[in-house]
FINU-60465 format. One line per field, with one value per residue: y, x, z of N, C-alpha, C, O in turn. Coordinates in steps of 0.05 Angstrom, whole numbers, always signed. Atoms other than C-alpha are relative to their C-alpha. Example, Ala and Ser with C-alpha at 12.3 -4.5 7.8 and 13.67 -1.06 7.14 Angstrom:
BEGIN
n.Y	c(-24|-24)
n.X	c(+18|-16)
n.Z	c(+0|-1)
ca.Y	c(-90|-21)
ca.X	c(+246|+273)
ca.Z	c(+156|+143)
c.Y	c(+24|+22)
c.X	c(+18|-15)
c.Z	c(+0|+14)
o.Y	c(+24|+44)
o.X	c(+39|-5)
o.Z	c(+13|+18)
This chain:
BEGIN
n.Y	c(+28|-6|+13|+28|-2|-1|+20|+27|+15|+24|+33|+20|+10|+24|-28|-5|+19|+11|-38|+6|+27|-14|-26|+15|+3|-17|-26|+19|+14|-4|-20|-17|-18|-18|-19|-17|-22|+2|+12|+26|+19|-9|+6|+29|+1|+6|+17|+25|-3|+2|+41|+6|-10|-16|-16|-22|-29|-14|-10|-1|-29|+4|+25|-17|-13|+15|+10|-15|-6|+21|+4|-11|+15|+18|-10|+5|+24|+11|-20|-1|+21|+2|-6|+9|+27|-10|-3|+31|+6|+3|+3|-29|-2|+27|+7|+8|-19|-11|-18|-24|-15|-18|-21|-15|-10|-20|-19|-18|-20|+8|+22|+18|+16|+30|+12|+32|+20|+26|+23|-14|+1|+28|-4|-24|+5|+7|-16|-12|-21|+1|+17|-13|-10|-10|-23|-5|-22|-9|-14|-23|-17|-27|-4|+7|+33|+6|+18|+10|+22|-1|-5|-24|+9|-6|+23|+13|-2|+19|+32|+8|-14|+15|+25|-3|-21|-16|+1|-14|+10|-26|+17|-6|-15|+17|+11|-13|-17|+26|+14|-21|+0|+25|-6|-17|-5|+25|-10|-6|+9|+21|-20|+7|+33|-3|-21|+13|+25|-9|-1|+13|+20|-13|+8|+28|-3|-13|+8|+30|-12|+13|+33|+10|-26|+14|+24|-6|-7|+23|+13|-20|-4|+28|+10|-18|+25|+35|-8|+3|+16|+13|-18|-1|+33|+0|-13|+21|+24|-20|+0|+30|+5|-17|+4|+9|+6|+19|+16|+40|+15|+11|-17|+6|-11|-30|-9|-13|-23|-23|-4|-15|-31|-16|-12|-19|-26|-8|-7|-20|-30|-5|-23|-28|-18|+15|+32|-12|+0|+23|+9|+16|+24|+22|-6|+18|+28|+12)
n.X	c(+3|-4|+16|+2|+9|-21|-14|+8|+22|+2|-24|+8|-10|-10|-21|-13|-18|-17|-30|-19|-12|-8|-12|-16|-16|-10|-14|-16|-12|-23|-13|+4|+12|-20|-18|+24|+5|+33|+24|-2|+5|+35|-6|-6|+15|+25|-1|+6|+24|+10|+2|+27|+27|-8|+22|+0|-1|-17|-24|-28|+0|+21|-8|-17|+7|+6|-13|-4|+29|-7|-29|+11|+28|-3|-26|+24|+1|-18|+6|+17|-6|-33|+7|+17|-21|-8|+17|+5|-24|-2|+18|+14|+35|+6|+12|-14|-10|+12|+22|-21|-13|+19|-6|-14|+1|+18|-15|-21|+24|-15|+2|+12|+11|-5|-19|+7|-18|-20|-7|-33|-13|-4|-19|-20|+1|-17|-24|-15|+19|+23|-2|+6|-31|+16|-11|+0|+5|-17|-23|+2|-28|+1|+41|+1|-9|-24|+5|+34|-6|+17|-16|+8|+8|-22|-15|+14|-4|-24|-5|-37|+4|+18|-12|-22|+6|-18|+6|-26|+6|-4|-10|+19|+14|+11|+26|+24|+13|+6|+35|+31|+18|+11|+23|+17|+5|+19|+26|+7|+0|+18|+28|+15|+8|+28|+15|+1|+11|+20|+19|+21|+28|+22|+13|+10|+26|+21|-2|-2|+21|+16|-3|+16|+27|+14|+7|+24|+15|+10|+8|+21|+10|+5|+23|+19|+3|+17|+31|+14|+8|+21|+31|+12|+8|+16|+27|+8|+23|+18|+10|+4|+19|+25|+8|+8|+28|+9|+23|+4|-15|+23|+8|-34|-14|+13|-10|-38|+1|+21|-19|-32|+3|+10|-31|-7|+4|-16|-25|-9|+12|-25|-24|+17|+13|+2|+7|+34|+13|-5|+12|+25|+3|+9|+21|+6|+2|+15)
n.Z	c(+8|+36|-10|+14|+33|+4|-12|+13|-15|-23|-3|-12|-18|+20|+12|-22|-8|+18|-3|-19|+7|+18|-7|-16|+21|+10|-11|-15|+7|-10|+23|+20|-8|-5|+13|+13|-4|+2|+22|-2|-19|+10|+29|-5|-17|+13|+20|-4|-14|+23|+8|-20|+17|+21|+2|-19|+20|-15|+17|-21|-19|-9|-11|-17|-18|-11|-24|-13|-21|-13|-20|-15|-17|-9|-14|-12|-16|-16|-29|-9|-3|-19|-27|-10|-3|-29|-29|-8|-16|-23|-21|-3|+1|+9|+18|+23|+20|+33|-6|-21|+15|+23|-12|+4|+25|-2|-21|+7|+17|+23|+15|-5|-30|-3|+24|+19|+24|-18|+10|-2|-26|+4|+15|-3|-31|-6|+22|-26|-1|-16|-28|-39|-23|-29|-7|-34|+3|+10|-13|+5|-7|+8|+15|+29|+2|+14|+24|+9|+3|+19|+28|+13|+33|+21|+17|+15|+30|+9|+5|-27|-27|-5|-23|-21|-5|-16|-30|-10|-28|-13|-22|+0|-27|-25|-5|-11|+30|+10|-11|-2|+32|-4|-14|+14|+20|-9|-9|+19|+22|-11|+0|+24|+19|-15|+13|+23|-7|-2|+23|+4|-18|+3|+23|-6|-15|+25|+19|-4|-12|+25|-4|-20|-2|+15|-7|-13|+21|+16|-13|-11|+18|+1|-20|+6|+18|-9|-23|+15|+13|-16|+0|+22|+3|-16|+8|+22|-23|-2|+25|-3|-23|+4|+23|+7|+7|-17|+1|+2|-33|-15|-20|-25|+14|-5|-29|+6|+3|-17|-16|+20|+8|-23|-2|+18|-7|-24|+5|+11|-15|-26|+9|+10|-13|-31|-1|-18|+20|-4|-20|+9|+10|-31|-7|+11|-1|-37)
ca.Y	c(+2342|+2318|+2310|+2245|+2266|+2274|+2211|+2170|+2161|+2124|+2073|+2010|+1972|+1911|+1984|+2000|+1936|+1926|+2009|+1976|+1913|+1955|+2006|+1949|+1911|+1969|+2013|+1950|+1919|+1895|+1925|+1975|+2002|+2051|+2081|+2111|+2168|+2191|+2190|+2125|+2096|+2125|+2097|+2022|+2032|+2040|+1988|+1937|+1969|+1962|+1876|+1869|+1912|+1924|+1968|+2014|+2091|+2111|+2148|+2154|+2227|+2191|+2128|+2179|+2220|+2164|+2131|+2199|+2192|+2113|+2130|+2179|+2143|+2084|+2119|+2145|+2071|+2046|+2110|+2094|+2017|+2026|+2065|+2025|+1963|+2008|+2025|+1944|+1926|+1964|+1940|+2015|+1985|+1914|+1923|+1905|+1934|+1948|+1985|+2032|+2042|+2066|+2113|+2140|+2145|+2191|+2229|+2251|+2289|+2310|+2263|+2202|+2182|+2110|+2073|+2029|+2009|+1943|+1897|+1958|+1953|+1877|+1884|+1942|+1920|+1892|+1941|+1981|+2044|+2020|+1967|+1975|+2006|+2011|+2082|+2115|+2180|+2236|+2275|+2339|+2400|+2466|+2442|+2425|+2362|+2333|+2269|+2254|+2190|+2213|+2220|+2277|+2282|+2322|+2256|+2224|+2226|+2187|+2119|+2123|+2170|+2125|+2072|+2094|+2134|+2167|+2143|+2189|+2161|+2214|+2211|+2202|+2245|+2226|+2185|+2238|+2272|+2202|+2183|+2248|+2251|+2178|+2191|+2250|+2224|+2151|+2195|+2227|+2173|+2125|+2194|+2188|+2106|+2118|+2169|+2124|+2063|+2102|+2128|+2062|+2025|+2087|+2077|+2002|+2021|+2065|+2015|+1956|+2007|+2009|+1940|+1934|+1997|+1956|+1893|+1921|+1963|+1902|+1861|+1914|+1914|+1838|+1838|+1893|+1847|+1782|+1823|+1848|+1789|+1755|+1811|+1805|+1720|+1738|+1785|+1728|+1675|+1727|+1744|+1672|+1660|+1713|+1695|+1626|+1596|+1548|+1528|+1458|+1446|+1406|+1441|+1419|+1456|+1511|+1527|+1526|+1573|+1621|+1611|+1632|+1686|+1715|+1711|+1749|+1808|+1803|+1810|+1858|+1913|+1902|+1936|+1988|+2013|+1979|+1926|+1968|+1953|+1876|+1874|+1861|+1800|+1779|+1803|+1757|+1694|+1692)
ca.X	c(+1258|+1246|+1169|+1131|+1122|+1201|+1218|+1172|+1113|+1098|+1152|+1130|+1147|+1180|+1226|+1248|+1280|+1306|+1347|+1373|+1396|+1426|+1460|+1485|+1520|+1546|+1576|+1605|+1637|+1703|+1735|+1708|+1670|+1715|+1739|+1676|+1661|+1583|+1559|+1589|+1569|+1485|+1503|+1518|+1464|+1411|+1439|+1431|+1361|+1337|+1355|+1309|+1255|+1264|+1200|+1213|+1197|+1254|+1314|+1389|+1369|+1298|+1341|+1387|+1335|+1299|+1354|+1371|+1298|+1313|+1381|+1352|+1291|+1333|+1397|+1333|+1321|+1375|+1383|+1326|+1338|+1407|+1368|+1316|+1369|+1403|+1349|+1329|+1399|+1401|+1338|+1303|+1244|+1226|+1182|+1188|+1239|+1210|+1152|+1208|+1241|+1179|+1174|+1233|+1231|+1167|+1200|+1257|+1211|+1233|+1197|+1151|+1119|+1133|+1183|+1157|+1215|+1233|+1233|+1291|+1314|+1328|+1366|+1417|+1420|+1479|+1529|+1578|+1529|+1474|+1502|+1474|+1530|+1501|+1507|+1525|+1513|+1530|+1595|+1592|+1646|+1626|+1541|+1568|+1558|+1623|+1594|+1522|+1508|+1452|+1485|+1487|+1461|+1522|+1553|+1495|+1514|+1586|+1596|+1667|+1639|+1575|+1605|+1660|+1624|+1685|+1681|+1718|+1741|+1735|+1741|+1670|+1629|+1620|+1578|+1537|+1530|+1520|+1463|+1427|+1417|+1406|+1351|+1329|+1329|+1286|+1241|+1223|+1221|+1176|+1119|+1114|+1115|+1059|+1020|+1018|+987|+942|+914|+906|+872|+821|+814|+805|+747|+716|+721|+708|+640|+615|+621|+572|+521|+513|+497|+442|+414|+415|+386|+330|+315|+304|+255|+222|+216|+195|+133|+107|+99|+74|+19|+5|-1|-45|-86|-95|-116|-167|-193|-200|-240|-287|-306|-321|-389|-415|-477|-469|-428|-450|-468|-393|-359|-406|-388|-309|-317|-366|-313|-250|-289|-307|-222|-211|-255|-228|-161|-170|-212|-157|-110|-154|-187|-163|-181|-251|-277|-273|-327|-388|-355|-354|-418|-444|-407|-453)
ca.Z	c(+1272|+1201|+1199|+1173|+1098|+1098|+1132|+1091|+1128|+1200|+1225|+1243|+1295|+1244|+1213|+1281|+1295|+1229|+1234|+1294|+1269|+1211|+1257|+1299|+1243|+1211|+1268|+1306|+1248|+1281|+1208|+1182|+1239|+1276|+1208|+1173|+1156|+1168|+1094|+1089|+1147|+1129|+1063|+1090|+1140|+1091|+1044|+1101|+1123|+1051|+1049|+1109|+1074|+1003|+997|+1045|+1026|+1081|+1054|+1090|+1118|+1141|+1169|+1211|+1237|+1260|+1300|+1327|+1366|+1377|+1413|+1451|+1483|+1490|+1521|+1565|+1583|+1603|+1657|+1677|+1680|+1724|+1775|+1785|+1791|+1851|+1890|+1886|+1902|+1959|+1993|+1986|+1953|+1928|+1874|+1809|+1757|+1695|+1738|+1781|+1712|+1666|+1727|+1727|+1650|+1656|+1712|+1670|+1615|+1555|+1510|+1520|+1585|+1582|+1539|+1480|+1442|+1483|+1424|+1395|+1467|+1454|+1400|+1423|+1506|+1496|+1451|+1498|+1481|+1522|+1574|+1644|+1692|+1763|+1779|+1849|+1872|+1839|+1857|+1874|+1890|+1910|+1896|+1824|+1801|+1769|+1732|+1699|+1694|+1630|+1560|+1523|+1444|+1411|+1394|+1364|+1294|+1307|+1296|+1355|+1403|+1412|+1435|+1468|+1526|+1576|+1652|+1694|+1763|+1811|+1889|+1919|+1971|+2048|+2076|+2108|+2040|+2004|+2061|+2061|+1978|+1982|+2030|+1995|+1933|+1959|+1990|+1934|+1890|+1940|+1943|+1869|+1863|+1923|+1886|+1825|+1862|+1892|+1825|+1800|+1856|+1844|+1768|+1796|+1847|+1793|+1746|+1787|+1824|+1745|+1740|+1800|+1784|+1713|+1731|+1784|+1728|+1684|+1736|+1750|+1680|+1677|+1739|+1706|+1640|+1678|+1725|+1655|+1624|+1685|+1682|+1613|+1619|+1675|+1643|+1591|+1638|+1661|+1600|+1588|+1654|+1645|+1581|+1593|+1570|+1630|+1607|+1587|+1653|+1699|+1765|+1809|+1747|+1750|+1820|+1801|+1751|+1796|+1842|+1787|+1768|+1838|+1843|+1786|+1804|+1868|+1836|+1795|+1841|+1893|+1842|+1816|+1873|+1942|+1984|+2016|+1947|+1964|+2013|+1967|+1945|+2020|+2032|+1978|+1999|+2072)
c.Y	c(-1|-9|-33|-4|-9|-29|-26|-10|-10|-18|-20|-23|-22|+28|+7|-17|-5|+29|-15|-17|+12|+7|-24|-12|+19|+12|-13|-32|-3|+8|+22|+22|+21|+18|+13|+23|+0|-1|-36|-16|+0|-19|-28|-9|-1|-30|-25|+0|-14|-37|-12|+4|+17|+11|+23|+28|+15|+3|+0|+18|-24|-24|+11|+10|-24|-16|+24|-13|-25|+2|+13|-7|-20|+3|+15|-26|-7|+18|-11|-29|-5|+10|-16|-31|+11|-8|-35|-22|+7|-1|+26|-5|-30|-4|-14|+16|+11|+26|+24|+20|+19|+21|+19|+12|+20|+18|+22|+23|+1|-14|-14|-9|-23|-7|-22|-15|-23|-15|+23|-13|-25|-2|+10|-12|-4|+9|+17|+34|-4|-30|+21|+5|+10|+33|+9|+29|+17|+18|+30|+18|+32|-1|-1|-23|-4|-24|-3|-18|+7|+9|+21|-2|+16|-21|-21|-9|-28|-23|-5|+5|-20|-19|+4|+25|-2|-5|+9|-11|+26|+0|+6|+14|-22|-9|+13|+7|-20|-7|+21|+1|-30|-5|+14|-19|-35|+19|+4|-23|-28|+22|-3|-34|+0|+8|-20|-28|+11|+14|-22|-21|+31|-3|-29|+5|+11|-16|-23|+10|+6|-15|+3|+11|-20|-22|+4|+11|-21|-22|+3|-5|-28|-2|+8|-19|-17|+10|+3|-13|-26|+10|-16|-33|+7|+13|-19|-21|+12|-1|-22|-6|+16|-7|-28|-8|-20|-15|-20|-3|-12|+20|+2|+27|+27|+15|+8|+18|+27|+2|+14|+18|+27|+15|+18|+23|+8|+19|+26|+29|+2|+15|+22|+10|-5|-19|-2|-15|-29|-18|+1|-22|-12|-2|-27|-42|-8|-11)
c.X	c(-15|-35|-9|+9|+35|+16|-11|-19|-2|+14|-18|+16|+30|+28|+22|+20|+12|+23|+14|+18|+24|+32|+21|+33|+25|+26|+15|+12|+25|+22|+5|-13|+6|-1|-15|-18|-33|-12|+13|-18|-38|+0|-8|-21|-34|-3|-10|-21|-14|-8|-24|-24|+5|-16|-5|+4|+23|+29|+27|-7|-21|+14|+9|-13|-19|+11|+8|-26|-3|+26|-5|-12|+24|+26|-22|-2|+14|+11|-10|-6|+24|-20|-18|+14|+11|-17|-9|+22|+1|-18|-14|-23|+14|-19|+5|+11|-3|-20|+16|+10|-12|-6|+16|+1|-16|+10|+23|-3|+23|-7|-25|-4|+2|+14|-14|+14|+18|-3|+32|+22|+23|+16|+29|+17|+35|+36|+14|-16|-14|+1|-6|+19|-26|+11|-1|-16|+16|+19|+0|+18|-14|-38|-1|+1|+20|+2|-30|+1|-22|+20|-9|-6|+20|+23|-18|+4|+30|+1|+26|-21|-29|-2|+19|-3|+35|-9|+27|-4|+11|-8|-33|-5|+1|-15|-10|-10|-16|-32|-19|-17|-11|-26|-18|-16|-27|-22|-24|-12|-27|-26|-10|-14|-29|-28|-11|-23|-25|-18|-11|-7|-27|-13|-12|-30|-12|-8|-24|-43|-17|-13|-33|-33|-13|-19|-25|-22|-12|-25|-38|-20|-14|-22|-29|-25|-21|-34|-19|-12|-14|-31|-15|-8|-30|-32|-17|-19|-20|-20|-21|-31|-14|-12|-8|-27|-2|-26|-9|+14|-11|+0|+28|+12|-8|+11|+31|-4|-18|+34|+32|+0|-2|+29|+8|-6|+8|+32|+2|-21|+20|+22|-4|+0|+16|-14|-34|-16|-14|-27|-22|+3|-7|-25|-24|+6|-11|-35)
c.Z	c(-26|+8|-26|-27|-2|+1|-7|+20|+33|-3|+14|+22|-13|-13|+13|-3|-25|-3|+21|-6|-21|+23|+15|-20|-12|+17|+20|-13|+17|-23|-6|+24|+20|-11|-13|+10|-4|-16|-4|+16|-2|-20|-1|+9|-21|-15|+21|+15|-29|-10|+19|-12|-16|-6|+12|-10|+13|-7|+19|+18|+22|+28|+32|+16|+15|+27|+10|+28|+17|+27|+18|+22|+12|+25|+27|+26|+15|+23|+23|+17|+29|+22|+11|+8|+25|+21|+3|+11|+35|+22|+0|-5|-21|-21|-31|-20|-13|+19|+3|-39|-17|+24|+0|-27|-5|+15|-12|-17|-19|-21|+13|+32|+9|-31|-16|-14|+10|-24|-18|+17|-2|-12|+4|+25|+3|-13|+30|+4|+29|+21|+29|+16|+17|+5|+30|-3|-4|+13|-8|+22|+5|-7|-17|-3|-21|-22|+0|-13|-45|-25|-16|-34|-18|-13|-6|-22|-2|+7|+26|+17|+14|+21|+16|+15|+33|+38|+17|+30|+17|+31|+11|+29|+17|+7|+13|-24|-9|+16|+2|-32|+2|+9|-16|-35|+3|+7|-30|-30|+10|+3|-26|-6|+21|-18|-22|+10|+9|-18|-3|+11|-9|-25|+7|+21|-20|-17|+9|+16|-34|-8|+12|-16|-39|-8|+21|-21|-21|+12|+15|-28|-9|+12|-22|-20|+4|+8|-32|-10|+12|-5|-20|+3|+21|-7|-20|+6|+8|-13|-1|+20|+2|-16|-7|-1|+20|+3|-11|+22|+11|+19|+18|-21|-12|+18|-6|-9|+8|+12|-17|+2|+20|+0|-14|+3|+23|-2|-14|+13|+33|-9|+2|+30|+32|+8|+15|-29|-2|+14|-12|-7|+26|+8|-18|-3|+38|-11)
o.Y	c(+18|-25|-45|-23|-32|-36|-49|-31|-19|-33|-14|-30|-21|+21|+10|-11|-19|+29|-15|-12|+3|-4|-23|-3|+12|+16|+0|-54|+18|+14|+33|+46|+31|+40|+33|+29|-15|-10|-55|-32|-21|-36|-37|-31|-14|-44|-43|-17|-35|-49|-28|-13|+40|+11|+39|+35|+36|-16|-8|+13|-33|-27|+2|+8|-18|-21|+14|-18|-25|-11|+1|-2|-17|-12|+3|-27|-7|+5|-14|-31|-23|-6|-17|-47|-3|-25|-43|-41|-8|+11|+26|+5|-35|-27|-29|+36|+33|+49|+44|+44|+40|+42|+42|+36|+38|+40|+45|+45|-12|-19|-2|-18|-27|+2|-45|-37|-26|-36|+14|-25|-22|-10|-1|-16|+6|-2|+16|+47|+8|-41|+42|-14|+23|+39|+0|+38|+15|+26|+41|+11|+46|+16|+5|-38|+9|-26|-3|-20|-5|+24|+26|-22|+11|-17|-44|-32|-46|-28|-27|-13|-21|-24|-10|+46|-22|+9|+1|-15|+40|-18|+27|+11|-47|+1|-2|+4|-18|-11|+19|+1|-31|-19|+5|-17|-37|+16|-9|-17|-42|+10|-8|-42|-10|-6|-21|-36|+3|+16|-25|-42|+20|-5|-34|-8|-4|-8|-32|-8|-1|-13|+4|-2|-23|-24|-14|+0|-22|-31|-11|-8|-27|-13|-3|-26|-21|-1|-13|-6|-43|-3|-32|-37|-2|+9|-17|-28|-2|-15|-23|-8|+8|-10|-31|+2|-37|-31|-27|-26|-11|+42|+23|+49|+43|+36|+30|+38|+46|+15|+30|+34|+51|+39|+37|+41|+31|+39|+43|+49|+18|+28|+39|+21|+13|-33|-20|-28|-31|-42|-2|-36|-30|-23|-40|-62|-24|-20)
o.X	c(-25|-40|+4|+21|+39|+35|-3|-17|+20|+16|-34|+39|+53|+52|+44|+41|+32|+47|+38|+42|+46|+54|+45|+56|+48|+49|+30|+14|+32|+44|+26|-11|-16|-4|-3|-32|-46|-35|-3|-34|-50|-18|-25|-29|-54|-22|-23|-25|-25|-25|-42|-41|+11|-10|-23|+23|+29|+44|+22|-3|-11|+5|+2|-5|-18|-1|+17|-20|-11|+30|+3|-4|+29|+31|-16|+2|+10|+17|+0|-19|+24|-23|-18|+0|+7|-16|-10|+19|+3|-14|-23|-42|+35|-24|+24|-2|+8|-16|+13|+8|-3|-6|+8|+2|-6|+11|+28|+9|+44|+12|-38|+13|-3|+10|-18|+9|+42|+6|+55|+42|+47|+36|+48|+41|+50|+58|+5|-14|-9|-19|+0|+33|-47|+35|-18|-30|+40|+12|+1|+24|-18|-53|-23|+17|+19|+18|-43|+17|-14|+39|-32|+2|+18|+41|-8|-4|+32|-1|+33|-35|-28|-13|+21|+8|+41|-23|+51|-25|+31|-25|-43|+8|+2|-36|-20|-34|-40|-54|-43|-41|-35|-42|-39|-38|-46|-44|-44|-25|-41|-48|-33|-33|-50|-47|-36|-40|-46|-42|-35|-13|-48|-37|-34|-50|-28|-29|-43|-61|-41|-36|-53|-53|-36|-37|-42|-44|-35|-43|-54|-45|-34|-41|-49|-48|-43|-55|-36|-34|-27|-52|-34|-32|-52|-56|-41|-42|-37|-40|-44|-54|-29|-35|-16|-40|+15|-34|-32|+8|-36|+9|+34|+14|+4|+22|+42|-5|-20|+52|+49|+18|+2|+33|+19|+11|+11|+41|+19|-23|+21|+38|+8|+20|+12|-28|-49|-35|-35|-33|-39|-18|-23|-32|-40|-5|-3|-51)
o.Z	c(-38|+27|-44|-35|-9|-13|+0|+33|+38|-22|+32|+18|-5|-12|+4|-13|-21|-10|+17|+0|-17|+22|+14|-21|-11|+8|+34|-2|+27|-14|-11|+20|+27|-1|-20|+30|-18|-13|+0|+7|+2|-18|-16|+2|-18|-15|+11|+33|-25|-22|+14|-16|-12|-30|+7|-24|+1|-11|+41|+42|+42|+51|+53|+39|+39|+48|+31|+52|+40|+48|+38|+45|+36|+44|+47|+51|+40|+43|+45|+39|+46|+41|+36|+21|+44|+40|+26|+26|+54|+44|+23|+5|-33|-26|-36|-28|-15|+13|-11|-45|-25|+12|-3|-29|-19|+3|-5|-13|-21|-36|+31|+48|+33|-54|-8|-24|+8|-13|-17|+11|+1|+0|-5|+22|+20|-13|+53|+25|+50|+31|+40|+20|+12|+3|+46|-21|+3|+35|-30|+45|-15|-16|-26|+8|-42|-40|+21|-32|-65|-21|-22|-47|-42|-30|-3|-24|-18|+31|+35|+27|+39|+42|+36|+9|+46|+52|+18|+42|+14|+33|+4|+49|+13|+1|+29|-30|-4|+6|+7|-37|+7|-4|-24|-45|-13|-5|-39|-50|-5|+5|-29|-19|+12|-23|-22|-6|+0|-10|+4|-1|-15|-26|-1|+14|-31|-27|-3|+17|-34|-15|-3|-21|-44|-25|+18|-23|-30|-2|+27|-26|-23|+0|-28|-16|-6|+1|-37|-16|+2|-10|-15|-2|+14|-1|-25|-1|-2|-9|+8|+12|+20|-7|-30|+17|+14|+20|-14|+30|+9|+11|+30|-9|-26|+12|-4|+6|-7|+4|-8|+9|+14|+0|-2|-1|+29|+10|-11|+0|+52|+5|+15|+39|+47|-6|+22|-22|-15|+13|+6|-11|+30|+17|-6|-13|+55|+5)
């Protein structure tokens, strides 16, 4: 594969969809598009990538190898799409489509783990390339299989063979055969979609047990905060009340602060030392 430098850099999403739009046009003129030959048809294909975005550093080779990797993935999708439309057809599993299908798409390997090119997708969905055909199971002679529903990449390049993919009708297996792969192949396909859920409810507990352990820590750190600054006010008031001068008071407002001050050393030799320490103040109020 051609790398970036060659192909003119990183495609952007806005590039994508405009090669498609191109390729569409082009390779399903009802004229012209049959009869062209592959530099032609690159040729046309750039010219009507280029009106979309006349800035573009991407050359005919760069255009080509590009949709090689688009047709690919997307010939991919739609696989991957059909099966996951079966098994929901026939009651095997009820989830939702798109999920079943980016499963199967990872499952098949080869490439990308999940499909990104759905605004491509959008574009294409509906060309005779990449229409959805429900597929059965496959037919097999002897333990050979006789049709694959997956498309092969030696007719990538042509503008006919593309579109016009070859459905051979051919007589199908018994229903024991039919319900044992059927089986087999559900099984198999409900251990992975299992497996998968059960990851992420665990990234979700992990995530969600984060969550929790932060908000305690935060919450810890707050108390911590508030007690200091109680202290420190306290030690203030303190201060304060030790330090005041009572000798213009009258005699009532004498007594209070005797009495403040008694509190204070009370308070603060109950930290220090304990509460044995306590008992000369009692001793002094008999």
């Amino acid at each position: 594969m051609a790398s970036s430098i060659e192909t003119g850099g990183a495609w952007s999403t806005m590039e994508d969809v405009s090669l498609c739009e191109a390729w569409l046009r082009v390779c399903h003129c009802p004229v012209t598009g049959n009869e062209m030959k592959f530099f032609h048809m690159w040729k046309k294909i750039h010219a009507e990538f280029c009106e979309k975005i006349p800035d573009s550093p991407h050359t005919e080779m760069a255009l080509s190898s590009r949709w090689k990797l688009l047709n690919k993935e997307m010939a991919k999708w739609r696989d991957a799409l059909a099966k996951a439309m079966n098994l929901y057809r026939s009651g095997e599993n009820r989830t939702n489509e798109l999920i079943q299908a980016q499963m199967w798409f990872g499952a098949t390997g080869g490439g990308k783990k999940r499909f990104t090119h759905h605004e491509c997708w959008e574009v294409v969905k509906y060309c005779k390339r990449f229409i959805i055909i429900p597929t059965g199971p496959d037919v097999v002679l002897n333990e050979t299989p006789l049709r694959d529903s997956t498309t092969s990449d030696s007719h990538l390049d042509s503008p006919m063979s593309e579109d016009s993919p070859i459905q051979k009708e051919l007589r199908p297996i018994g229903r024991k055969a039919a319900k044992a792969k059927k089986e087999g192949n559900s099984s198999n396909f409900n251990s992975k979609f299992l497996e998968e859920i059960a990851r992420q409810n665990s990234i979700r507990i992990e995530m969600e047990q984060k969550r929790q352990d932060m908000e305690v820590a935060i919450q810890a750190e707050q108390s911590r905060e508030k007690e200091y600054l109680r202290k420190k006010d306290q030690q203030k008031t303190d201060r304060e009340t030790m330090a005041m001068d009572t000798s213009h008071m009258s005699p009532e407002t004498k007594q209070y602060w005797k009495l403040e001050r008694r509190d204070v050393m009370r308070r603060r030799l109950f930290q220090d030392d304990g509460p044995s320490n306590t008992d000369w103040l009692n001793d002094q109020n008999h």
